[in-house]
Every structure is written in structure tokens, then in C-alpha cells.
NUVO-461785 format. One record per residue (C-alpha): x, y, z; residue in one letter. Coordinates in steps of 0.02 Angstrom, whole numbers. Example, Ala and Ser with C-alpha at 12.3 -4.5 7.8 and 13.67 -1.06 7.14 Angstrom:
NUVO-461785
[site [615,-225,390],'a'],
[site [684,-53,357],'s'],
//
This chain:
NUVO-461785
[site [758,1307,-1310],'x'],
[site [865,1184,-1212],'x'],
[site [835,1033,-1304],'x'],
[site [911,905,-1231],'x'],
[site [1045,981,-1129],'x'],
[site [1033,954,-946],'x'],
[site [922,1089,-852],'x'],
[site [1031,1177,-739],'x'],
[site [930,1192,-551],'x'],
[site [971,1294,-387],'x'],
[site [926,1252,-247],'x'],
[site [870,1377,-105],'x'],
[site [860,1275,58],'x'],
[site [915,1108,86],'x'],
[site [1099,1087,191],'x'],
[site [1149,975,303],'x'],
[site [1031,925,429],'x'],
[site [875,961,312],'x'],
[site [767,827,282],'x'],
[site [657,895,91],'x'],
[site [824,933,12],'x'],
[site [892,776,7],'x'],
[site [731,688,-56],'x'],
[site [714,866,-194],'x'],
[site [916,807,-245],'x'],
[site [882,639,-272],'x'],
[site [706,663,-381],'x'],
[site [806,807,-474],'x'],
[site [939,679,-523],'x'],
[site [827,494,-548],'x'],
[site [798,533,-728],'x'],
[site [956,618,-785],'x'],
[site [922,782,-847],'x'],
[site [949,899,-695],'x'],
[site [1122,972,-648],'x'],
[site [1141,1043,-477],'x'],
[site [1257,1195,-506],'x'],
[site [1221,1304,-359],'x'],
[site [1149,1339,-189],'x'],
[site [1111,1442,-47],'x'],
[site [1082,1293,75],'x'],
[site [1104,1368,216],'x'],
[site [1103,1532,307],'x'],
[site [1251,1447,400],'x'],
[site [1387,1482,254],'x'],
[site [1493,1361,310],'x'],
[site [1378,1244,318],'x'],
[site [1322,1298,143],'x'],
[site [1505,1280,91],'x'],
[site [1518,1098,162],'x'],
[site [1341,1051,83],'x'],
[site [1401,1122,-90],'x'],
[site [1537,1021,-84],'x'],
[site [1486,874,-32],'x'],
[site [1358,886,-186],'x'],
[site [1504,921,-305],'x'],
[site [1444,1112,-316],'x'],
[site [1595,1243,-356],'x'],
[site [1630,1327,-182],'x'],
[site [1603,1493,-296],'x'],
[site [1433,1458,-329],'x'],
[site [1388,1412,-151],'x'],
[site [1316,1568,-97],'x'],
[site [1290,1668,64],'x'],
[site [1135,1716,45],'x'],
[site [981,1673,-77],'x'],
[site [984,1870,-119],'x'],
[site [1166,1854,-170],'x'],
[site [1171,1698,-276],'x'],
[site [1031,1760,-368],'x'],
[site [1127,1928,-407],'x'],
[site [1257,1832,-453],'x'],
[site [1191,1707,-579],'x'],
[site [1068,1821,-668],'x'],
[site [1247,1919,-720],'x'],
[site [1332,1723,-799],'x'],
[site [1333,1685,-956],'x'],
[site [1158,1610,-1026],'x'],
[site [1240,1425,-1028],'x'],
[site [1314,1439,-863],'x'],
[site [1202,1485,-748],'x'],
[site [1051,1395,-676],'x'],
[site [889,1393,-758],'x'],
[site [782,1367,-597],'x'],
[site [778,1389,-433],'x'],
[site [676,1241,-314],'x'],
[site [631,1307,-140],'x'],
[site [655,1191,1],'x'],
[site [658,1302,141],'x'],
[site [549,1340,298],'x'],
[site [380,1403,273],'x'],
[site [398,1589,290],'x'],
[site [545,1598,169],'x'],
[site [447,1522,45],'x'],
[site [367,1679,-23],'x'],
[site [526,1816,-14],'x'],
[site [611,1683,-111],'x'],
[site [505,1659,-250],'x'],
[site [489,1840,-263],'x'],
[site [668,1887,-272],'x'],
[site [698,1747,-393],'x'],
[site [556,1801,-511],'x'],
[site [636,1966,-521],'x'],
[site [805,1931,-568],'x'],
[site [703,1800,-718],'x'],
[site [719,1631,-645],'x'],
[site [572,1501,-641],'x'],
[site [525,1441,-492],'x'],
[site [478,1268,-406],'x'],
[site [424,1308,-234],'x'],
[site [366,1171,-84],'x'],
[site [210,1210,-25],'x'],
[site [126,1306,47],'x'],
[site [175,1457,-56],'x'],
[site [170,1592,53],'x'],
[site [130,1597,233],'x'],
[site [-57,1678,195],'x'],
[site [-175,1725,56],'x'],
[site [-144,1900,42],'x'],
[site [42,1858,1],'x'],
[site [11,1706,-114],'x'],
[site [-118,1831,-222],'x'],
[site [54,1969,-232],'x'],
[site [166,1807,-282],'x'],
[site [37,1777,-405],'x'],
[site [36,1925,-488],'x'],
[site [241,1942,-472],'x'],
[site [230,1750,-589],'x'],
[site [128,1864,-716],'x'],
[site [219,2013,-732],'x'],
[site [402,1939,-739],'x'],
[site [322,1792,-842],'x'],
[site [413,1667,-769],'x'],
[site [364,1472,-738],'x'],
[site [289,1442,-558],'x'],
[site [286,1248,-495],'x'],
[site [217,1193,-333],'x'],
[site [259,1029,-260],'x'],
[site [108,949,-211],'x'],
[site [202,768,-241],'x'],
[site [54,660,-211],'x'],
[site [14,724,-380],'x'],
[site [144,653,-469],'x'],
[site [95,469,-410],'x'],
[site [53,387,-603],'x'],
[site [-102,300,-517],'x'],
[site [-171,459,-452],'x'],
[site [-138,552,-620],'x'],
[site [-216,386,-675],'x'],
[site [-374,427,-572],'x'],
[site [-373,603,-621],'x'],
[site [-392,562,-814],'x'],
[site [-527,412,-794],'x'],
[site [-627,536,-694],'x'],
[site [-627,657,-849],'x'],
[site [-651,511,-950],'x'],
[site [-822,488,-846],'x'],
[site [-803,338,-778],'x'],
[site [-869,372,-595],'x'],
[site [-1011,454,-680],'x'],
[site [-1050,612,-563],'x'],
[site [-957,637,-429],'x'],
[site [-1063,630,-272],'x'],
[site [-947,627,-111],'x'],
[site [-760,626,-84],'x'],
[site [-667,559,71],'x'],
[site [-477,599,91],'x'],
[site [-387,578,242],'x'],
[site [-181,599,298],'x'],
[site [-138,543,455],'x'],
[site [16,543,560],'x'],
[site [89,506,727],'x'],
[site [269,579,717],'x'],
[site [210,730,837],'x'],
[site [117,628,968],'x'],
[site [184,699,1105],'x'],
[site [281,847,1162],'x'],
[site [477,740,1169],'x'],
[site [452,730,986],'x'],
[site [446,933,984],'x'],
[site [651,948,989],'x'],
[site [695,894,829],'x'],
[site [726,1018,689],'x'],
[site [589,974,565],'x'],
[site [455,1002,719],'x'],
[site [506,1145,798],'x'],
[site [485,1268,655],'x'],
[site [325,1174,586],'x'],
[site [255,1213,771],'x'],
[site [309,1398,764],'x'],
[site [179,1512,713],'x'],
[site [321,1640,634],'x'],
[site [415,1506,515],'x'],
[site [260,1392,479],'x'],
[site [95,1511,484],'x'],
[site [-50,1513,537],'x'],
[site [-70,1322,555],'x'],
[site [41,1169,566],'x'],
[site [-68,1014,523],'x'],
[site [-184,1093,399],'x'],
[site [-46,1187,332],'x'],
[site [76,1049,307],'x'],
[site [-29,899,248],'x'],
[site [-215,943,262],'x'],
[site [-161,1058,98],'x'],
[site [-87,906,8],'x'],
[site [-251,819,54],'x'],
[site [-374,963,-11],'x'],
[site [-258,981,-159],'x'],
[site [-263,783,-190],'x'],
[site [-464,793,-188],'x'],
[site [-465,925,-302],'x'],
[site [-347,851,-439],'x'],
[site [-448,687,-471],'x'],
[site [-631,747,-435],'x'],
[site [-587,881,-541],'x'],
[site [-695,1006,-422],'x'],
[site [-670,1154,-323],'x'],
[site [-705,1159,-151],'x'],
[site [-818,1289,-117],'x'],
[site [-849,1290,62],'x'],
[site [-796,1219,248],'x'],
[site [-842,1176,423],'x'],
[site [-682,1160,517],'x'],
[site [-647,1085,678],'x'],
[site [-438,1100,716],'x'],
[site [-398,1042,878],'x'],
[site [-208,1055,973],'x'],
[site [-219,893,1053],'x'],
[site [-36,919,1137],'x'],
[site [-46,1042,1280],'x'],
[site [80,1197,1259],'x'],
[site [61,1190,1066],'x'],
[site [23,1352,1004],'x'],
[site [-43,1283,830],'x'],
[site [-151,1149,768],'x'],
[site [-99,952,762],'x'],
[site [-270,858,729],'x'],
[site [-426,921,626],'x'],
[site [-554,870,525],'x'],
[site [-656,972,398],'x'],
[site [-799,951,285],'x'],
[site [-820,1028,123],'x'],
[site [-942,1069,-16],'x'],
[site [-895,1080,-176],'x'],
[site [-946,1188,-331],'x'],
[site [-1031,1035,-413],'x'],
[site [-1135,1001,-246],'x'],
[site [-1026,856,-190],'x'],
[site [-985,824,-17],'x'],
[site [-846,785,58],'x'],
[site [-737,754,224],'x'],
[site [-575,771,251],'x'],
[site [-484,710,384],'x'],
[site [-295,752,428],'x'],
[site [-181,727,610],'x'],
[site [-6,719,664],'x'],
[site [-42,652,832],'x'],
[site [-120,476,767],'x'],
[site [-15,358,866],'x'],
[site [71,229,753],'x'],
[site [25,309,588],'x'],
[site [161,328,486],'x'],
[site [109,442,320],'x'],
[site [-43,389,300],'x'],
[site [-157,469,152],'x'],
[site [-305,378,66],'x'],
[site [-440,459,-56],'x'],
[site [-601,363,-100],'x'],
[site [-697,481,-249],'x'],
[site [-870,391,-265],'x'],
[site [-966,449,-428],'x'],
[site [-1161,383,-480],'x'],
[site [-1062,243,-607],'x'],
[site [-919,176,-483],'x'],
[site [-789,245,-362],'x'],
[site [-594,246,-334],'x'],
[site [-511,218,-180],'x'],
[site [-313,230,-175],'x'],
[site [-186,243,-31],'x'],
[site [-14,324,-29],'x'],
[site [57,180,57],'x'],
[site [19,51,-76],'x'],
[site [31,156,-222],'x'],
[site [47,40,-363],'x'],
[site [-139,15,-340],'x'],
[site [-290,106,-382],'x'],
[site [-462,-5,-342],'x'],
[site [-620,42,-437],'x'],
[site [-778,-2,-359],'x'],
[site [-953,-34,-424],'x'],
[site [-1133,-61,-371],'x'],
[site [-1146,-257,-417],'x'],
[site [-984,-293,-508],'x'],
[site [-833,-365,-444],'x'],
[site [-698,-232,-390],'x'],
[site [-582,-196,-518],'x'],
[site [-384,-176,-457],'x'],
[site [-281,-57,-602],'x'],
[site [-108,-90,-576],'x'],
[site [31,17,-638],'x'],
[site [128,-56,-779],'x'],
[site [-17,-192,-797],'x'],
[site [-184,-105,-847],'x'],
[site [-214,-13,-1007],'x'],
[site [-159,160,-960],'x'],
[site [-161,332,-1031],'x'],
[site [-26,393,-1117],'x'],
[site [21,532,-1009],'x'],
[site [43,394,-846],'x'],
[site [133,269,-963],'x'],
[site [273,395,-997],'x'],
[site [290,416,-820],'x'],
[site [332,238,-789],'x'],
[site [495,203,-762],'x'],
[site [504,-3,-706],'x'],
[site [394,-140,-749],'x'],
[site [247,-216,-675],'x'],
[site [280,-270,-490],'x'],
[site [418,-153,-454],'x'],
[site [355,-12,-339],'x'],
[site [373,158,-395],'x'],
[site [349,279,-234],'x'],
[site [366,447,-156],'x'],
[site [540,493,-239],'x'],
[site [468,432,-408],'x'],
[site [337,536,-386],'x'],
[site [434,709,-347],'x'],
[site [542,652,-489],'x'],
[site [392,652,-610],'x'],
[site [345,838,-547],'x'],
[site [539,886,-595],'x'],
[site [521,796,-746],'x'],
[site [346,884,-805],'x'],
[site [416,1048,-747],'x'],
[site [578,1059,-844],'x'],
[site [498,1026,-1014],'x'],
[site [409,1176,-972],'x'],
[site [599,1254,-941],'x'],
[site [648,1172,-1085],'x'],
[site [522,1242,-1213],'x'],
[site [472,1407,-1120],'x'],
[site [544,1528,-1270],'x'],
[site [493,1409,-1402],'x'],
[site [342,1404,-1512],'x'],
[site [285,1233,-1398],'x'],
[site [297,1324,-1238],'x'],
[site [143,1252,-1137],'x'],
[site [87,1248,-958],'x'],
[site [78,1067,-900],'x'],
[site [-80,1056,-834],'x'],
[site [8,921,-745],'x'],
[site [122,1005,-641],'x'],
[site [44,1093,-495],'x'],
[site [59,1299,-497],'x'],
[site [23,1453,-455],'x'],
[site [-166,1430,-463],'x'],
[site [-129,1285,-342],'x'],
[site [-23,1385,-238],'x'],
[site [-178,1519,-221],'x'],
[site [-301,1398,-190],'x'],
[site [-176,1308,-55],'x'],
[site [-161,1459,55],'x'],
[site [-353,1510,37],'x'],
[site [-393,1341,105],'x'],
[site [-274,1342,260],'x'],
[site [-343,1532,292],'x'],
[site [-523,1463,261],'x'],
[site [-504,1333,373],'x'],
[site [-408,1404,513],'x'],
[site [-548,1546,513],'x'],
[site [-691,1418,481],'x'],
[site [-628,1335,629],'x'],
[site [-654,1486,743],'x'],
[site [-821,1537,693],'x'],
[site [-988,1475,767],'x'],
[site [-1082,1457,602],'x'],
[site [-1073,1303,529],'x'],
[site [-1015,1320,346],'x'],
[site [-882,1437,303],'x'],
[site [-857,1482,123],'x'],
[site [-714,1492,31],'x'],
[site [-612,1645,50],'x'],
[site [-640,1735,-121],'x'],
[site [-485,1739,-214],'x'],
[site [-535,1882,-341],'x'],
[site [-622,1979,-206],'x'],
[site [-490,1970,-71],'x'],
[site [-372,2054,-225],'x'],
[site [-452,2200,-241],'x'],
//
């Protein structure tokens, strides 16, 4: 067991230029118990190199490739070399990296999506089980403490039973084809680095896995409309989809990255038979609770009574806003107790921290919906998980 020496993280992704990395560095390092001790940044090794050491990483342990550095740490010392590896590269390196981690015994913390389909994500999947490794997914809206907040009080029963569930994620940063040239576009429009969709794939996910966490349900089946509202795209930027799930609870959800003068805009409203919760990414020290013919109630971070898990994830008092970077930083800080105790007789799964259940059930949604979305029937269910395995 570590105790309470600092976790020692990779990084796999993530060099100059690169736009996740920076925001993964500084989450890693808000709390103090993350070291940065290598990287393959970049398959530019000079730029790797210059990344490294602008991060204060050894030039020795700046690899060339992600193949290499794992090779290369697996053979260190058990105090010197890095405990886990986070992912923060382009879609379709998400999977071979993972893998090839998992096999030379490093944990994993992956951005989503997992893999670029279903068929790989159920292989990664069963890779996690037979190398018994950790596997953590970084669905950051998860990591909010008003959403984990949410999550709880629905368990609690407080909404009574859940009845419908609106989510929607809306951006305008791709509204027209001159914002195509930049480097975070292009290879989220390319069908070979980002899969088979872009919009669904890069935030409609978040927003399916959002529902999920605080209803507590699983979505069961969808009616899919995704629309390429840009001409020359190849892959979706706009769609909207609604969904049944495996209580009987309806639900749309609504995602775009061509909505003019949105900037990342995702709202859930969960309405139950007792009350309902409506909270919004953008004001996220918030969470209003809504009833029949009582006056709304607002639960404020650092304020309300809150549960025990939230209150440990606080980390400034009422008033001051704790946002997106907070948020990543509580996923690092859930997953590395897991690092921390994962050979000890306390080793648990947080149920917390997003993984590789999340992971499957993130790529069968994108594959559901992208196929839903081509069919003439109306509902779509659910690509099977077990059945597509065998």
C-alpha cells in the first residue's frame, strides 16, 4: 500500500499544443498527492522532450513512444516508476493504450470514450479482468460535489420515482466550417481518430452518462435523430435522442456543437413523483429541488447539510466556486485511493469513480445511437452488451 506517499502518474497524450492535458496536469496536482514522473506526450519526440521538460520530467523518462515507456517502467524499481498511466490522447488511441498498459500491470485512467466501438470496449473489458488492474474513465461532470450530491438524495428517495429525465449539452464552438482548422476539431471531425460519431461521441456520452449517474437507471432504449448541420462534414454535429429506461422512465436528451453562442452548456432536470432536481454545469455550486406546491429549495455547496462523501470533496467555503478542474481533480483524487489501497485488505472499487462498466455502456450508447439514427423504426434498443460478447 502507498499510504501516503505521492501516487506516481504517466501521462500518455498531452504535449504542447494539446488542450485535455493541461487541464488532466493541473487536476492531477490541485490536491497534492500526484507526481508527474513520465510521459509519452507526443508522437513528435522532440516535442515530447520539450513538454517533459517544461513539466520538470527527467528527459530519460520522456519517452518515444507509449509502447516504449511502458517497457521501460514496468522493468524500474517498484518506488520509482509510475503507478498509473492517464490517457489524454485522440480517440482511436484510446483503446491500444489501455491495452498495452494493462499488460505490462499499470492501472489505467482513460478519457472517454474508451475505445472507438463496442466490440473493442467489450475486449478492453475483459483485458481490465484478466490483468486485474484498476480502470477509470473520466466522465468529469461526475465529479461535480452537487451532482454526486444529486446522485445520493436520489437513492435516498427523495424525488420519489423517477418519472422523466431531461439532459441537454450544447455548444457552438463548431458552427461553421472556419472553425474546422484548429487541432482539437479536425481529428474530432475525422471518422478514423474520433469514430463513428463526433457530437454524440464527444459530449452526448457525458450527457447519457450524467442521466444515468443520478437517476440511477439504465437506459434501455433510443430513437435517434443525428443531423450534420455543416455541409462537407462527414460526421454528426447536432442530435437529439429519446430514451427509455429500464424503470419505464422517459427521457430526452438533447446535445449540439453548432448552437451559436453556447459556450458548454449542460443542464439535467430528473423529475421523480415527490420533487425534481434541475442543475446546470455553468452554475455549479447550485442544485435546485422542485416540488408540487412548496417553495423551490436551492442546496448550495458548502451551505446545505450534505453527505459525507460530497463534504470531503469540498475544498473552499461557501461562496467560492468550485468548477470543472475541481471536478477532474475529485475523479484523480477518488481514483488514487483505489491505487493507493489496491494490494491491501481495504482495496475497494469507488463506486464513485466512473469505469469500465461506464466505459462499456459509453460506447454501446454512441453505437446505439448512431445505428438508431439510421433505422426507420422508431425505438432502437440498446445494443446488448452480454450478447454482442459472445
Amino acid at each position: 500500500m502507498l499510504k501516503n506517499k505521492k501516487v506516481k502518474m504517466g501521462m500518455v497524450g498531452g504535449g504542447k499544443g494539446a488542450f485535455i492535458g493541461v487541464i488532466h496536469r493541473a487536476a492531477a496536482a490541485l490536491d497534492s498527492q500526484i507526481e508527474l514522473v513520465a510521459g509519452a506526450f507526443s508522437s513528435n519526440h522532440q516535442n515530447c522532450i520539450d513538454t517533459g521538460e517544461s513539466l520538470g520530467v527527467s528527459p530519460q523518462r520522456c519517452y518515444p513512444t507509449y509502447q516504449a515507456m511502458f517497457a521501460a517502467e514496468a522493468e524500474l524499481p517498484a518506488d520509482q516508476r509510475m503507478d498509473f498511466v492517464v490517457i489524454v490522447t485522440p480517440n482511436f488511441l484510446h483503446f491500444p493504450v489501455a491495452k498495452c498498459a494493462l499488460e505490462h500491470g499499470f492501472h489505467v485512467l482513460s478519457d472517454k470514450p474508451a475505445t472507438m466501438n463496442l466490440p473493442e470496449a467489450l475486449l478492453l473489458e475483459d483485458i481490465v479482468k484478466q490483468h486485474n488492474r484498476l480502470y477509470g474513465l473520466t466522465h468529469t461532470y461526475t465529479g461535480y460535489p452537487l451532482v454526486k450530491e444529486a446522485c445520493y438524495r436520489v437513492q435516498q428517495g427523495e424525488l420519489g420515482d423517477i418519472v422523466k429525465v431531461i439532459v441537454e449539452y450544447s455548444q457552438g464552438w463548431l458552427g461553421s466550417a472556419d472553425d474546422e482548422s484548429s487541432k482539437q476539431a479536425s481529428w474530432r471531425l475525422d471518422p478514423a481518430k474520433s469514430g463513428s460519431s463526433c457530437c454524440m461521441g464527444d459530449i452526448g456520452v457525458h450527457a447519457a452518462n450524467l442521466a444515468e449517474y443520478i437517476s440511477n437507471l439504465h437506459i434501455t432504449e433510443v430513437c435517434a435523430d443525428l443531423n450534420t448541420l455543416v455541409n462537407g462534414r462527414t460526421l454528426d454535429d447536432d442530435g437529439t435522442v429519446l430514451l427509455k429506461f429500464d424503470n419505464g422512465a422517459k427521457g430526452v436528451l438533447l446535445a449540439s456543437q453548432v448552437a451559436i453562442g453556447e459556450e458548454n452548456n449542460l443542464s439535467i432536470r430528473i423529475y421523480g413523483t415527490k420533487a425534481s432536481f434541475e442543475w446546470r454545469q455553468q452554475e455549479p455550486n447550485s442544485l435546485y429541488k422542485k416540488y408540487q406546491n412548496q417553495p423551490m429549495q436551492v442546496i448550495r455547496t458548502g451551505v446545505a447539510n450534505l453527505s459525507p462523501e460530497v463534504n470531503s470533496l469540498l475544498r473552499t467555503p461557501a461562496g467560492h466556486p468550485e468548477g470543472y478542474i475541481e471536478a477532474f481533480a475529485n475523479i484523480y483524487l477518488q481514483f488514487i485511493e483505489q491505487v493507493r489501497h489496491f494490494n491491501s485488505e481495504t482495496h475497494h472499487h469507488s463506486q464513485s469513480v466512473p469505469g469500465i462498466t461506464e466505459a462499456v455502456r459509453g460506447m454501446a450508447f454512441i453505437d446505439s445511437v448512431v445505428a438508431a439514427s439510421k433505422q426507420s423504426n422508431k425505438w432502437y434498443p440498446m445494443l446488448n452488451q452480454a450478447a454482442d460478447k459472445e
